[in-house]
N, C-alpha and C positions, 0 to 999 in steps of 0.2 A: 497133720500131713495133708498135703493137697492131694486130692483124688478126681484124675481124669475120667474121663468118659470118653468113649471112639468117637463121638462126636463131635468133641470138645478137640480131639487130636487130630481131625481130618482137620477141624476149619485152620489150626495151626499149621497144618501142614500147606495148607493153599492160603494160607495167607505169607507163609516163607517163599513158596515156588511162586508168587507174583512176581517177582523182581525178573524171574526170566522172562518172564512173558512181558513185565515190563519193557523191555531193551524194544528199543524199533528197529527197525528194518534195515538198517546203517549200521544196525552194533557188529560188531565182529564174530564168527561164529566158535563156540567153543563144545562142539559135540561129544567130546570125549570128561569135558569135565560136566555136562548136561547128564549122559548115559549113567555114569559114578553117581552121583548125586539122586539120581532116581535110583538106582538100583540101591545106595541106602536108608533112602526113605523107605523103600520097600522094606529091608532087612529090618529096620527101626519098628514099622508098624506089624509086619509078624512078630516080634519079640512083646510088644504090646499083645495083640491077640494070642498067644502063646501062654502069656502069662511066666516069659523068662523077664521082661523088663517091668518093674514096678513104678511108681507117676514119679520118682526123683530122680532115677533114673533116663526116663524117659524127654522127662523136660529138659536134663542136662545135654543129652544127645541133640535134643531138637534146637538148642537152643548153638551147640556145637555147626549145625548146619546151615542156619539164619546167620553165622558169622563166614561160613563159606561161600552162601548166596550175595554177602554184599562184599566179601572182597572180588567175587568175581565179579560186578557191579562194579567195582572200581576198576578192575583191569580193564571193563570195557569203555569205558568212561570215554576217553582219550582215543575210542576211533581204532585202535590196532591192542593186540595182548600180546606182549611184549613174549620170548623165549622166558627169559627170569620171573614174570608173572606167573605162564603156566607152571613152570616149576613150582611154585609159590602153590598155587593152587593145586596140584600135584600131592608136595606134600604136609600140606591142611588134610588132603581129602585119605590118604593114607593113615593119619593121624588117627583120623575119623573114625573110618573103617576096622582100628584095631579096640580103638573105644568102645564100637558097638560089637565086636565079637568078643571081650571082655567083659561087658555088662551081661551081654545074652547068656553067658556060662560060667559066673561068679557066683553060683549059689541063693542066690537072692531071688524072690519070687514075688510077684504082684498078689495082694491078699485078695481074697475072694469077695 
């Protein structure tokens, strides 16, 4: 079984939220799916320190969110985000959101 460490799960997580920071200064702005996306990274890394998510868990969430970071990467692609992209990304991130308050309260526990 693969076994995280907070360390190992920060640099994952800044190495997924590069792609926002990547966009220049031209990209188009998406605050409300920026705000969502932090507030689950949040929610993601308490269930980690909590010890409600265990590392299969954990990597499958994280890895759920790296595919949100680059479709919004892709709506931004093209200069404007389209009404049906955000939707699109909308609901990804709802998807998301119900996967990690599933995981956090399935019983399942990170071992010691």
């Amino acid at each position: 079984m693969i076994k995280f460490k907070p360390a190992a799960l920060a640099a994952a997580l800044a190495i997924t939220s590069l792609g926002a920071f990547a966009q220049g200064a031209s990209a188009p702005a998406t605050p409300r799916v920026d705000k969502r996306e932090a507030n689950q990274d949040t929610r993601i890394q308490n269930g980690v320190a909590s010890g409600q998510l265990n590392a299969k868990e954990t990597y499958r969430l994280e890895q759920q969110q790296a595919r949100i970071n680059t479709a919004e990467s892709n709506a931004k692609a093209d200069g404007k985000v389209t009404k049906a992209e955000r939707a699109k990304l909308h609901r990804m991130q709802d998807r998301a959101s119900a996967n990690i308050a599933k995981q956090k309260h399935d019983g399942q526990t990170a071992k010691p």
